[in-house]
C-alpha positions in Angstrom: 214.5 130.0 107.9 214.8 131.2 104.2 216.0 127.7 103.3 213.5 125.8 105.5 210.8 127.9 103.6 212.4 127.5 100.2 212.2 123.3 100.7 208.6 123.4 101.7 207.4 125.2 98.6 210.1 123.3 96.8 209.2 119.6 98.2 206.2 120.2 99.9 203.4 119.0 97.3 205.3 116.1 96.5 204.9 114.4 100.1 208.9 114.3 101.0 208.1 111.9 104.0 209.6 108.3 103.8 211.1 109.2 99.5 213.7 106.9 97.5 216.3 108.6 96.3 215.9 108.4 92.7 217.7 105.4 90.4 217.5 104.2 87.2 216.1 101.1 86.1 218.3 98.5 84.6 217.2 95.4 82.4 219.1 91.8 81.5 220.4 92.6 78.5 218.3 90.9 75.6 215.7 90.4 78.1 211.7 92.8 78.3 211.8 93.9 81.2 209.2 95.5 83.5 209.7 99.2 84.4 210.1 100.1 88.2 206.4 101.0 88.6 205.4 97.4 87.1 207.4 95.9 89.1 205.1 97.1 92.2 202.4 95.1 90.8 203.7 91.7 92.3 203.4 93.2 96.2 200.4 92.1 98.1 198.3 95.9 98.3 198.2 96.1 94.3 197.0 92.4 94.0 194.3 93.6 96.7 192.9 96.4 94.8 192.8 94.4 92.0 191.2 91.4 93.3 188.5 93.7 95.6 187.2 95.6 92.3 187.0 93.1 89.6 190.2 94.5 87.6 192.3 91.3 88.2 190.9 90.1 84.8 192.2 93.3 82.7 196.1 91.9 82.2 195.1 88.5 81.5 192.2 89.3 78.9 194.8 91.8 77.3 197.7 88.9 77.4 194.9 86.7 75.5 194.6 89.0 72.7 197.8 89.7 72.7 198.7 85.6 71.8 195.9 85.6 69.2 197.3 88.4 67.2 199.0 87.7 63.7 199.8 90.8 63.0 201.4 93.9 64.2 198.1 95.5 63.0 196.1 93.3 64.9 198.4 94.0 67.8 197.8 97.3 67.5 193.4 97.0 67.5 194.1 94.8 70.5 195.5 97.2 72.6 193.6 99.8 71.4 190.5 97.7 72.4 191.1 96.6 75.7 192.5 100.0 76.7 189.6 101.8 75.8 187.5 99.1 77.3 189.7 99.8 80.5 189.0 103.7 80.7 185.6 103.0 80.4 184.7 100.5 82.5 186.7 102.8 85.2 184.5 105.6 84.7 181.2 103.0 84.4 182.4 101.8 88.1 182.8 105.0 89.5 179.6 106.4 88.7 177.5 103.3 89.5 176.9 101.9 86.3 177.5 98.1 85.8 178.7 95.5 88.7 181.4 97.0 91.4 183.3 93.7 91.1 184.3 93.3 94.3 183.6 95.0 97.8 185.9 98.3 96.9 184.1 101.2 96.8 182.9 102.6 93.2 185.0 106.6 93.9 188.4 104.5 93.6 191.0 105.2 91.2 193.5 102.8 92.2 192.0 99.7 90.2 192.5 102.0 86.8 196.1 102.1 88.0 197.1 98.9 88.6 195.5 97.1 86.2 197.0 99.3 83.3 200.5 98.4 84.5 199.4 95.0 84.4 198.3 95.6 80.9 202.2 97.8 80.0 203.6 95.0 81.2 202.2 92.2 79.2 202.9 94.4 76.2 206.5 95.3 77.6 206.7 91.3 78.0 205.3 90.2 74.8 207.3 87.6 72.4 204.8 87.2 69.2 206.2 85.1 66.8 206.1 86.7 63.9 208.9 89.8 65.5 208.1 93.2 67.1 210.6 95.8 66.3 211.5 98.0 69.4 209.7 101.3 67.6 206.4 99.0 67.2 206.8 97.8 70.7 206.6 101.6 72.0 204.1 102.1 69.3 201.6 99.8 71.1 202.5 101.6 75.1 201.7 104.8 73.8 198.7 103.8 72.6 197.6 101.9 75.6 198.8 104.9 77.5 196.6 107.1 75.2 193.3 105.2 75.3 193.8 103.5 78.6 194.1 107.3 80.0 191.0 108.6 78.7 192.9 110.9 76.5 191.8 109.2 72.8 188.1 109.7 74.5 187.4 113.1 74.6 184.6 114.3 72.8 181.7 116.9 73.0 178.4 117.0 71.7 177.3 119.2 68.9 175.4 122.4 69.3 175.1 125.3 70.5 173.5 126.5 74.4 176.1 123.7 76.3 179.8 125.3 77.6 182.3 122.6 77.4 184.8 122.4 80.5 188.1 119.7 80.1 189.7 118.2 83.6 192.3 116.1 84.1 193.6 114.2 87.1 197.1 112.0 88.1 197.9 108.5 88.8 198.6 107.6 92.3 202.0 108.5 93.5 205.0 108.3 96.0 204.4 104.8 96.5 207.0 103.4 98.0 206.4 105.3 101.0 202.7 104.1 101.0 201.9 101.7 98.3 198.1 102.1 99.2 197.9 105.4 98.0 194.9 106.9 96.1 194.8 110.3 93.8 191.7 112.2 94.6 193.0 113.8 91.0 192.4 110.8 89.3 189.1 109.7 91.3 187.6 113.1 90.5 188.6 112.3 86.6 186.6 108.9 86.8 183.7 110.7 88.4 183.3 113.3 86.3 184.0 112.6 82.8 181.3 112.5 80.9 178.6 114.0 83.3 176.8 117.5 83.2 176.7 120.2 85.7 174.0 122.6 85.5 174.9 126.4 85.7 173.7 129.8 85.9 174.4 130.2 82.5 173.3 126.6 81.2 174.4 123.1 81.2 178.1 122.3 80.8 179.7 118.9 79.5 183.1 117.7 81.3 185.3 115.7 79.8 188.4 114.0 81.5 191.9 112.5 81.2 194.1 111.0 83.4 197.7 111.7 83.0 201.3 109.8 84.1 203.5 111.0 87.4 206.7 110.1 85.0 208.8 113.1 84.0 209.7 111.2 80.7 206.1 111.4 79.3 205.7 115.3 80.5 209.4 116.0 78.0 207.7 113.7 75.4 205.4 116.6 75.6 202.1 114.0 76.2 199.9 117.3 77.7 200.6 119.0 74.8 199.7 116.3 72.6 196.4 115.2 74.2 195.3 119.0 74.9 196.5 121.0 71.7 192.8 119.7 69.8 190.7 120.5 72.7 191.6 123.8 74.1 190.7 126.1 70.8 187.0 124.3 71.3 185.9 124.4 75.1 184.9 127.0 77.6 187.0 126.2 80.5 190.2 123.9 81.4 191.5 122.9 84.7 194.2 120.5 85.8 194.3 118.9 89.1 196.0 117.1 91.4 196.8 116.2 95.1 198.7 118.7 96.8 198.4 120.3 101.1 197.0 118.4 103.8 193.2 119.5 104.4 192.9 122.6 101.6 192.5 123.1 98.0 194.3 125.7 96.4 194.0 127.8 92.9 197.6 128.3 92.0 198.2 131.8 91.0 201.5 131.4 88.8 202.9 128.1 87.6 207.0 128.2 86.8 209.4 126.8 84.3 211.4 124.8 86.7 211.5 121.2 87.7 213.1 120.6 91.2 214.5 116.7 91.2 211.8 115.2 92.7 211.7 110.9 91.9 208.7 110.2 89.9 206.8 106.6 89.5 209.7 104.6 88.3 212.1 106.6 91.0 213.9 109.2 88.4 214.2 112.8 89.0 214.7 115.9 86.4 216.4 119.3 87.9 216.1 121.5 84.7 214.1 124.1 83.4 211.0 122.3 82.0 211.4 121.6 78.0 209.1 123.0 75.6 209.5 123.4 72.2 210.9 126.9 71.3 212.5 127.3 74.2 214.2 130.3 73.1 210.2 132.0 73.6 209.8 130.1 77.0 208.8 132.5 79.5 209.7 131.7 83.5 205.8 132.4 84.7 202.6 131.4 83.5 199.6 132.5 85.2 196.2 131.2 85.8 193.2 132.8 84.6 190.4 130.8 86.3 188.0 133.5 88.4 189.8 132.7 91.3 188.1 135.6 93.4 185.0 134.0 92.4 185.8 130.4 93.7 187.6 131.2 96.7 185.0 133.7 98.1 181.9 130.6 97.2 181.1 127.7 99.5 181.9 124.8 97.5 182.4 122.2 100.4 183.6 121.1 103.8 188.0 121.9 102.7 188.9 126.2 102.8 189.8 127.2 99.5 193.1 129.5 99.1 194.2 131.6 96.3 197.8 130.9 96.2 200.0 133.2 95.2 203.5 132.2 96.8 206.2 131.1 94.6 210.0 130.8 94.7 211.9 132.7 92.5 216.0 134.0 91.9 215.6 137.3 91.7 217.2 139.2 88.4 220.7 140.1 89.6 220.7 137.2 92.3 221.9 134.0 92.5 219.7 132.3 95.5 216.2 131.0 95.7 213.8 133.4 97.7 210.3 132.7 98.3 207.8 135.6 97.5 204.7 135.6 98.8 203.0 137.8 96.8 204.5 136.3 93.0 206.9 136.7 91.1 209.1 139.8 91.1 210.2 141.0 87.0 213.0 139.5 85.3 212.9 136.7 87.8 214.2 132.6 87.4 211.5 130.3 88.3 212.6 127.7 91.5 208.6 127.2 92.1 205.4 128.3 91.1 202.6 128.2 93.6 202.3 124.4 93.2 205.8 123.5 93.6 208.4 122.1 91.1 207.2 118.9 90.8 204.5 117.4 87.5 201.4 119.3 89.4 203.0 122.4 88.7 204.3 121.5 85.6 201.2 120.5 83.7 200.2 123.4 85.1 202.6 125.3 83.6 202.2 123.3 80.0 198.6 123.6 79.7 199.0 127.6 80.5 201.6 128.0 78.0 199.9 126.0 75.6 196.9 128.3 76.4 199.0 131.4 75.5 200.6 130.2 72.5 197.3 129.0 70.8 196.4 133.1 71.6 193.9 132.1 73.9 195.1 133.7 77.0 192.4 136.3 77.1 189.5 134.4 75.9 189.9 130.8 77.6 189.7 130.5 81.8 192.3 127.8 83.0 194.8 126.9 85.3 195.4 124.6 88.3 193.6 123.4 91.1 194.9 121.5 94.2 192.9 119.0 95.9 193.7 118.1 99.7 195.8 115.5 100.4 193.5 112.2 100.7 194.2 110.8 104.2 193.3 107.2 105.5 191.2 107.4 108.8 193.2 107.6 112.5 195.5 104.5 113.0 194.9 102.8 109.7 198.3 102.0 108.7 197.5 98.9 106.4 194.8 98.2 105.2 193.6 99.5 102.2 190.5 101.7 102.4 188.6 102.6 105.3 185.4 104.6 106.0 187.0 108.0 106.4 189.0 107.4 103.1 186.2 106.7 101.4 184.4 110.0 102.8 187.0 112.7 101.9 187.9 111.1 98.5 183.9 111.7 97.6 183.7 115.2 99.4 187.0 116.3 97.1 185.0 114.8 94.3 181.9 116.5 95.2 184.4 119.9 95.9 186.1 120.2 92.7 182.7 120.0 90.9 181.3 122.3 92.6 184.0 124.6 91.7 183.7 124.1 88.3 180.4 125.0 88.5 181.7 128.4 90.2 184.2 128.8 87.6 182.0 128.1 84.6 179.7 130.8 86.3 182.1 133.2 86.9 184.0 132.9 83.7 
């Protein structure tokens, strides 16, 4: 039973059901090669989601740029350009502003998605004829990455009487066991970035980002990088992502452990998540969100849960046990309340990074889970359907309402 238990909260939140063991991606040698999540792209659902919003023309405008470019310089505007352009005419579509494109409805992340692969990959791809070193080739995916992600677009107003609260949100993953999969993470980014809740104590200003499902990025240290100028400033961080089937949960503790889990392009890590200064790395990080405060509101239609389970070797032991109530003192992380997978690890980076900026007792943040966003009864393939559409807005409509509890209770 112990091992039963320990695989749940190990594997759980990262949707075990129909997984590819992880592989490494191998390229002709000599020869740009798209990764294993571009390489999706060519299948029939991606080219739907594309077509049906409008975001078939993103790749090919960006490939067109690309071929006018003389310069690595220009290269470099380019892609900065058209992946700005990209995040925002995602979060234009999602809250109504602008044409829809096609018949798919606005709340979607997936056309963000696909249509920056399609963009990686004509940078991956790209020959210009006056040479691209491989450091300049990165140079350009990173930023694409960065502006495509909403992560160079941050920014608050000015002034004093407005509380400033930063989200972020993940791609869509485990695809090959459902390549029509949506992130109510991401959705909920697009959404919200941008707009203003009113609370008890004011109006507050959200801003978003979107982040990868690739362990590489996360060791690259991307959350750090894209949160370190933003956490000193605002009132209130969470991070979200998908996680249990029809409940959202504020994870108690986040731990220093990945479990092995394949990401998008099929690889798996089974390490103790790297930081920098490891030698300082604690095993636990802890959330310090009101938690009371937004479990005991009504914020929607999904229960809410304070999570406090994790699994944890106990000081002196040498096998996993899960532990209801936390972790026990002196303990090895195995899985914080969100798992071992990237949900519990950007959890655990933006905490850390919380803590070592000394802003543990001042700033509210941790992790919320969203529920996992399920297609209607018997709707095996096609790509959206009217009870997809309804819970993907109710999470939407959820998780703002809880930051509206959380930047009340805070």
């Amino acid at each position: 039973m112990n091992s039963l238990r320990v695989r749940l909260g190990v594997l759980g939140l990262a949707l075990l059901t129909g997984f590819t063991a992880p592989t490494a991606a191998s390229a002709a040698q000599g020869t740009p090669a798209p990764t294993v999540e571009e390489q999706r792209l060519d299948r029939a659902v991606p080219q739907e989601i594309l077509r049906r919003s409008g975001f078939d023309t993103v790749a090919p405008r960006l490939a067109r740029a690309l071929d006018a470019a003389r310069s690595y310089g220009e290269a470099r505007r380019a892609v900065t350009r058209e992946g700005t352009r990209l995040w925002q005419r995602a979060v234009d579509r999602a809250q109504g502003r602008g044409q829809a494109g096609g018949d798919l409805s606005r709340d979607d992340d997936r056309p963000l998605y696909w249509a920056r692969l399609g963009m990686t990959r004509e940078v991956r791809a790209w020959e210009p004829g006056f040479g691209l070193t491989d450091g300049q080739r990165a140079a350009l995916l990173d930023e694409l990455e960065r502006a495509s992600r909403g992560q160079s677009a941050i920014g608050y107003p000015h002034g004093k009487g407005l509380k400033r609260i930063l989200l972020t949100g993940f791609d869509p993953f485990t695809l090959d066991r459902d390549i029509r999969i949506s992130n109510p993470s991401g959705a909920t980014a697009l959404a919200l970035d941008g707009t203003v809740i009113e609370t008890a104590d004011g109006p507050a200003r959200i801003e978003t980002a979107v982040f990868p499902v690739r362990w590489r990025d996360f060791t690259d240290r991307t959350v750090e990088r894209a949160l370190r100028p933003y956490l000193p400033k605002v009132d209130l961080f969470t991070t979200v992502s998908q996680g249990r089937v029809g409940r959202f949960d504020i994870e108690r503790t986040n731990g220093a452990w990945r479990g092995g889990f394949g990401d998008n392009d099929n690889i798996g890590r089974t390490e103790t998540v790297p930081v920098t200064d490891p030698a300082s790395q604690p095993q636990w990080t802890t959330t310090t969100l009101p938690y009371a405060a937004i479990v005991a509101a009504n914020t929607g239609r999904f229960p809410v849960y304070d999570n406090t389970a994790v699994t944890e070797i106990p000081a002196g032991g040498t096998e996993p046990v899960v532990r209801p109530d936390g972790p026990t003192p002196g303990s090895t992380a195995r899985a914080g309340g969100g798992g071992d997978y990237l949900s519990n690890e950007i959890a655990y980076r933006a905490t850390l990074l919380r803590d070592r900026l000394g802003l543990r007792d001042t700033l509210p943040g941790g992790h919320v889970h969203t529920p996992v966003l399920q297609f209607g009864a018997g709707n095996t393939t096609e790509v959206t359907d009217p009870e997809f559409v309804r819970n993907r807005l109710d999470i939407i409509t959820q998780v703002r309402t809880i930051l509206k509890v959380a930047a009340e209770g805070s």
